[in-house]
N, C-alpha and C positions, 0 to 999 in steps of 0.2 A: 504493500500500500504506500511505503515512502518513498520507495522507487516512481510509484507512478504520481504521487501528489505534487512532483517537481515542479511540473508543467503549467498546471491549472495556477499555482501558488506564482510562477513567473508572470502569467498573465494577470493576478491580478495587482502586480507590484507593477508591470509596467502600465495598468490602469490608474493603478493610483499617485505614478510620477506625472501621466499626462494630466492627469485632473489638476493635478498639485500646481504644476508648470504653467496651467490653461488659466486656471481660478484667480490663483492667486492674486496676480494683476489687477485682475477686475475687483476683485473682496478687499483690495489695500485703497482703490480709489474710493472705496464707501465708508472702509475705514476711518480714512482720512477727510473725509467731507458730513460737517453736521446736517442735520436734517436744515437747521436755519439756514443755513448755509444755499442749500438746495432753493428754498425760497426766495432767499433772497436775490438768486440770481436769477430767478424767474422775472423778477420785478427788475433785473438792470434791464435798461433798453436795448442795448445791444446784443445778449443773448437772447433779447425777446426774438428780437429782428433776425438774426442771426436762425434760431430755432423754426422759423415763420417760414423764412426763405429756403432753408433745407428742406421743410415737408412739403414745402407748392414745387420745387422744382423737384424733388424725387419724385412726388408723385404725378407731372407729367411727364417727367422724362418714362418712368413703368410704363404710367398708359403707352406711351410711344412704342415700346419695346414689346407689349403683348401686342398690338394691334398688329405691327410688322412682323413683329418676330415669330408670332405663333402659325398663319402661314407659309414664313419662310420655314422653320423647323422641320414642319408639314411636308414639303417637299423635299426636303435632306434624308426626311427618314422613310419616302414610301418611292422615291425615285432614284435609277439608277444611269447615271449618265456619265460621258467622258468628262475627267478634269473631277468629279466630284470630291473626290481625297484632299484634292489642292483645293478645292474651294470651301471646305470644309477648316482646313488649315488655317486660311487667310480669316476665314469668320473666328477661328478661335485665335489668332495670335495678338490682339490686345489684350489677352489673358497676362500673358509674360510680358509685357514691355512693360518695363521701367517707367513710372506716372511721370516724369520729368520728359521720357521721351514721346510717350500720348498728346502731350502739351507740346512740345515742337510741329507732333506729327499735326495735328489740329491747324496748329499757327501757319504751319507752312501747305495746309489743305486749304483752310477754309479762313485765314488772316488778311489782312488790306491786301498782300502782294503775294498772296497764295494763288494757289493754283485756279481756284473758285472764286477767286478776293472779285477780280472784275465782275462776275458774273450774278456777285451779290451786292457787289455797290449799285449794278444797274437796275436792280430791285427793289432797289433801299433796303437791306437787309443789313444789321450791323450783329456781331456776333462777339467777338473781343470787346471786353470789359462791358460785356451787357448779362443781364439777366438769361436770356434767348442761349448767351455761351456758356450760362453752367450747367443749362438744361444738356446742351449737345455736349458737352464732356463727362457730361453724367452721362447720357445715354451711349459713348463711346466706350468708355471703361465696363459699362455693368451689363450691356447687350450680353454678350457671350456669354456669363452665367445662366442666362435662361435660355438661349440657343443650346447651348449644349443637355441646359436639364429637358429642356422641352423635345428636342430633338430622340433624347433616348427614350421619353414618356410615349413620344408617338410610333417608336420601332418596338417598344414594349405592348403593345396595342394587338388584340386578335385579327388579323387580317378577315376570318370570315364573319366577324360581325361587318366587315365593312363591304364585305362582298355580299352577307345575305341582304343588307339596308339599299345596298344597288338593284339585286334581284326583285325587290318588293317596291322600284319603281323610284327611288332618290336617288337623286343627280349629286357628282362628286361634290359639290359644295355643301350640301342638305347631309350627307352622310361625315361628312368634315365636322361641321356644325352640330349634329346630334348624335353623333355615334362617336366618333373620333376624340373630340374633346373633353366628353364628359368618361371617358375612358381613360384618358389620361391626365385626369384633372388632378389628382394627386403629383404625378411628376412637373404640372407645370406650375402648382401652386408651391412648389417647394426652389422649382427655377423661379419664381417670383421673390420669395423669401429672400433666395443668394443674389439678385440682383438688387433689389431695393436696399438690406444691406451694405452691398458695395457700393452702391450710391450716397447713402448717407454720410458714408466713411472717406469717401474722395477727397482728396485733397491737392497733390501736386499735379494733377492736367490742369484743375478746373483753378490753381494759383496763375500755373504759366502762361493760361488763353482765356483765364476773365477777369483774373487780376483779384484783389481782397479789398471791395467799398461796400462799407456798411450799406444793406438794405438793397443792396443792388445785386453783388455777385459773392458779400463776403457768408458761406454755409457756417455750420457751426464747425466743423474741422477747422476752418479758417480763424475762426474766433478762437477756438481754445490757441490756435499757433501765436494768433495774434496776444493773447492776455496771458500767455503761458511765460514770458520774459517780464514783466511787470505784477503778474497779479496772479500769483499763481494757486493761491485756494478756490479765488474763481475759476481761475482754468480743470482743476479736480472738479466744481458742481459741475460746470457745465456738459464736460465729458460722463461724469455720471448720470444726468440728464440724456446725454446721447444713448449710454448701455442700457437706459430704462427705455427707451424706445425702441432701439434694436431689439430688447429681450421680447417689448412685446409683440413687437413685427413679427417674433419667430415662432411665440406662444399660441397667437394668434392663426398661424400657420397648422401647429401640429392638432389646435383642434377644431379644423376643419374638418369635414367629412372627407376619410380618405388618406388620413396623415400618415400613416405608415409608410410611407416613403421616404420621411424624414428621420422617421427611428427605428428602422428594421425590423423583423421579426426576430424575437429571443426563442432561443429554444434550450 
């Protein structure tokens, strides 16, 4: 028996380094911050402002990324075409880039003298150091979180539910619609989860191509950077302020109907 309790007893020391490693962090920021504390930094205006502009532009930059994204996913996972590997590739490699180089790549896509820069001035579209730019470096950075969950939600999918919903007369879109999505509603609700997440949390794209002005472009990442050299128990609420939202974004996630995507089956 101690022969074999090696094993299980290794597993659960390396659980409890990860936990330890994971937690910690987070449990020293709440440590460190009184509940007053917390309020009071509700009532600064610049965390107001700051908190306000993080949740209006995450949550259209999301909408943006379900609306486009959940079709494109759609097609990633039910079609077979040349190039798709590479095209697949290029969807996921803002995954890995470096947030300082997301920020160049932006400036030098969609900046005065980028690649698009004319083609947006003659539209009157202004993107740099605007509101409009931390939506699209949000939506740049946290896309591929839910392209990739969405993508496998919908390869995870019974093909013959989608072939009997054609036989019984629905057209590809009607079976997209009601069969396909509500079938993968759990994989795409938890690709929701990791993108809104990583939107919240952005920081250095959405520094290098919209700049940090209050009420305009600065998020609360930006705000804890900004008050974390001058003011730095404010900078503990307000970041604890952020993990109370991320926690409930994600709480909120696993109990949907369906959540078991997010915390596997135990056995």
């Amino acid at each position: 028996m101690s022969t074999r309790a090696w094993f299980p007893a290794l597993l659960g020391a390396a659980l409890a380094v990860t936990l330890a490693f994971l937690v910690l962090p987070i449990v020293a920021i709440f440590t460190h911050t009184a509940p007053g504390q917390l309020i009071s930094s509700l009532g600064d205006p610049a965390a107001t402002d700051a908190l306000k502009l993080s949740l209006e532009t995450t949550s259209i930059a999301v909408a943006v990324i379900i609306v486009v994204g959940t079709p494109a996913a759609y097609l990633l996972a039910t079609r077979s075409f040349r190039g798709r590997s590479f095209v697949i590739t290029l969807v996921e490699l803002p995954l890995v880039l470096p947030p300082a180089v997301a920020g160049i790549a932006l400036l030098a896509a969609l900046g005065p003298d980028g690649i698009l820069g004319g083609v947006l001035k003659d539209a009157h579209i202004e993107l740099v150091l605007q509101t409009a730019g931390v939506v699209v470096a949000l939506i740049f950075v946290s896309a591929p979180f839910y392209l990739r969950q969405a993508q496998s939600a919908f390869e995870a999918v019974d093909w013959s539910l989608i072939e009997a919903s054609r036989t019984l007369g629905s057209s590809e879109a009607a079976s997209f619609a009601r069969v396909a999505i509500p079938v993968a509603r759990p994989g795409l609700l938890a690709g929701l989860a990791l993108a809104w997440g990583r939107a919240l949390g952005e920081f250095g794209a959405t520094l290098m191509f919209a700049g940090s002005f209050r009420g305009i472009t600065q998020t609360v990442p930006l705000a804890i950077y900004d008050q974390f050299a001058t003011d730095f128990p404010a900078a503990l609420a307000l970041s604890a302020i952020l993990v109370i939202v991320s926690g409930a974004l994600l709480l909120a996630v696993k109990l949907a109907p369906g959540h078991a995507v997010l915390g596997g089956a135990a056995r």
